[in-house]
C-alpha positions as CSV (number, residue, x, y, z in Angstrom):
1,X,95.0,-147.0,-141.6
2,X,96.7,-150.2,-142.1
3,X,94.9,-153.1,-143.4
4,X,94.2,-156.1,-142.2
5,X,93.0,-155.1,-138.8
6,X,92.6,-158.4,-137.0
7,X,89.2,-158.7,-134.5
8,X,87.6,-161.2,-132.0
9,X,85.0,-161.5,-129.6
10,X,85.3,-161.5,-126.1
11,X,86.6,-165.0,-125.5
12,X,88.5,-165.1,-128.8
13,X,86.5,-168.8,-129.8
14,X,86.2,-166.1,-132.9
15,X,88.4,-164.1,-134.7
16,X,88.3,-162.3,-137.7
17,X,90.3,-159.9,-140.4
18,X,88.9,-157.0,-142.1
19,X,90.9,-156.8,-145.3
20,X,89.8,-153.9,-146.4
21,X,88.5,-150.5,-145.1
22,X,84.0,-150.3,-144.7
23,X,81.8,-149.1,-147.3
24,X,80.4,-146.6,-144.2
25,X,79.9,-147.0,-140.2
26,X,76.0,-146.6,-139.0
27,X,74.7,-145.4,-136.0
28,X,71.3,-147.6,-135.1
29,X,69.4,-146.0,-132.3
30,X,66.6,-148.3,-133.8
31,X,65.0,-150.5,-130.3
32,X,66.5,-153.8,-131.1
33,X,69.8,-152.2,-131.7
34,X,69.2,-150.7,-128.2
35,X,68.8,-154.4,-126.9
36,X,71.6,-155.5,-128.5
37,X,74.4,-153.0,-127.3
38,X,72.5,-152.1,-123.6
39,X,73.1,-148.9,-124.4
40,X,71.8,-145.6,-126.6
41,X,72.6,-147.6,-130.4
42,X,74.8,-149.8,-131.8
43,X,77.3,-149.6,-134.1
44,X,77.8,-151.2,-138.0
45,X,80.4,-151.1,-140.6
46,X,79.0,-152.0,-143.8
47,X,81.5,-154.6,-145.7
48,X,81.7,-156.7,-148.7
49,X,81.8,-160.3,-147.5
50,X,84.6,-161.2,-149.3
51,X,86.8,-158.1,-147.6
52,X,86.7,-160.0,-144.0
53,X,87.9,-163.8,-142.9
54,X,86.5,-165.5,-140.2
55,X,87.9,-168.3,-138.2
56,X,86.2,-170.0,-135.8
57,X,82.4,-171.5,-134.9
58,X,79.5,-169.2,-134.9
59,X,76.1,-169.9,-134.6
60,X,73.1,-167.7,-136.1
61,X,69.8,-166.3,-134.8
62,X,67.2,-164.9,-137.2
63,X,64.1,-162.2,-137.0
64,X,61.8,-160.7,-139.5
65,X,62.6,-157.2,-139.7
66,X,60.4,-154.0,-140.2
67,X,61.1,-153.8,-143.9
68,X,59.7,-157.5,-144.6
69,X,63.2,-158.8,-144.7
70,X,65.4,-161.1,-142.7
71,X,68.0,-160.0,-140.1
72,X,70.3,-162.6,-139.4
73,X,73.2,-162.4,-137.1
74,X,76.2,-164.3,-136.3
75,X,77.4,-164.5,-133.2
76,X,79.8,-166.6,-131.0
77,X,78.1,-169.6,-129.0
78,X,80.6,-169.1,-126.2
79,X,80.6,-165.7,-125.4
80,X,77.7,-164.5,-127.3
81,X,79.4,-161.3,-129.0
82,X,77.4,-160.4,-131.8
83,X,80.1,-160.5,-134.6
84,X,77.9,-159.6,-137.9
85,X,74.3,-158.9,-139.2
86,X,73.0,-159.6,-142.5
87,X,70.4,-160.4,-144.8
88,X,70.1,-163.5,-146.5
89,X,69.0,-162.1,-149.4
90,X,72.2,-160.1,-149.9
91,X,74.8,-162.4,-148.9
92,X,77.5,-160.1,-150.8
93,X,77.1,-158.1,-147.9
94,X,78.0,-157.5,-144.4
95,X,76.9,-155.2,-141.1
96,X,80.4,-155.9,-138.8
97,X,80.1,-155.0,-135.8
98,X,83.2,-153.6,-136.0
99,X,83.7,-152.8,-131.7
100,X,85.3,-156.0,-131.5
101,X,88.6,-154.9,-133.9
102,X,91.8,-154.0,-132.0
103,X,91.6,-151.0,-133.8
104,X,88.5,-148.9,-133.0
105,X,89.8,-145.5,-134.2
106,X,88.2,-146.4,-137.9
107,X,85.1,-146.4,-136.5
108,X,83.5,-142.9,-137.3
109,X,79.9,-142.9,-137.6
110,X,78.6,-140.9,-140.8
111,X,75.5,-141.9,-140.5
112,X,72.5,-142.6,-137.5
113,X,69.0,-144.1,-138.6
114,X,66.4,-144.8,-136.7
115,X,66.5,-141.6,-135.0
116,X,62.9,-141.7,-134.7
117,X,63.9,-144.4,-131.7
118,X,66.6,-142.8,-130.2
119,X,67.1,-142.1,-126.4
120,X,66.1,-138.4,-125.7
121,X,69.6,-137.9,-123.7
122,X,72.1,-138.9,-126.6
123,X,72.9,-136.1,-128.4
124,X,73.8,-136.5,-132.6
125,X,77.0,-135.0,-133.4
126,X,77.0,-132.0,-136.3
127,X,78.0,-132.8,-139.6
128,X,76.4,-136.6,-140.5
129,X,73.3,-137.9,-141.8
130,X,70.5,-138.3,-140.3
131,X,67.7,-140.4,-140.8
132,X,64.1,-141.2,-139.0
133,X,63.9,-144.7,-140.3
134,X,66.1,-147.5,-141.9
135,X,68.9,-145.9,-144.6
């Protein structure tokens, strides 16, 4: 894979470039993450912050999270694609949501958490990690 893979949301008000390839993709099946995507889980690709550029005007919504921390999310005002997630606390560090790239075929899940949420009819693929709660 070639980097920088350029990305946007749906109405393009924001676009990004990953500069560099994800520390690892996640699979949340987690409720909230069920919210998010309408569907089974949603998808993350953990990032330094300083390995993607963002253009554009994004606004932020906040909840406290199970652990005790904060899980912030960017996301565009137009549209309302959810671009990133992260915790203010680590600000080094980014959860892309990496379905708006042109390029999907990086994404490769090796790991699903929250399992212990997950939709009965989804079944995990062989061969990745697994866990019942948060990694």
């Amino acid at each position: 894979m070639t980097y920088p893979i350029k990305g946007a949301c749906q109405c393009g008000g924001v676009t990004y470039q990953l500069l560099s390839e994800p520390k690892m993709f996640v699979a949340c099946h987690c409720r909230e993450c069920q919210k998010l995507s309408t569907s089974a889980f949603s998808i993350t690709a953990v990032v330094d912050a300083s390995q993607v550029e963002f253009q554009g005007e994004m606004a932020e919504w906040r909840r406290a999270a199970d652990s005790g921390n904060v899980s912030a999310a960017k996301f565009c005002p137009t549209c309302g694609n959810r671009i990133y997630h992260f915790n203010p606390d680590e600000p080094e560090k980014i959860k892309l949501k990496p379905t708006n790239l042109e390029d999907t075929s990086i994404i490769k899940p090796t790991a699903h958490i929250w399992v212990s949420q997950k939709q009965d009819w989804y079944t995990i693929p062989e061969g990745v990690a697994v866990y019942e709660g948060q990694l």
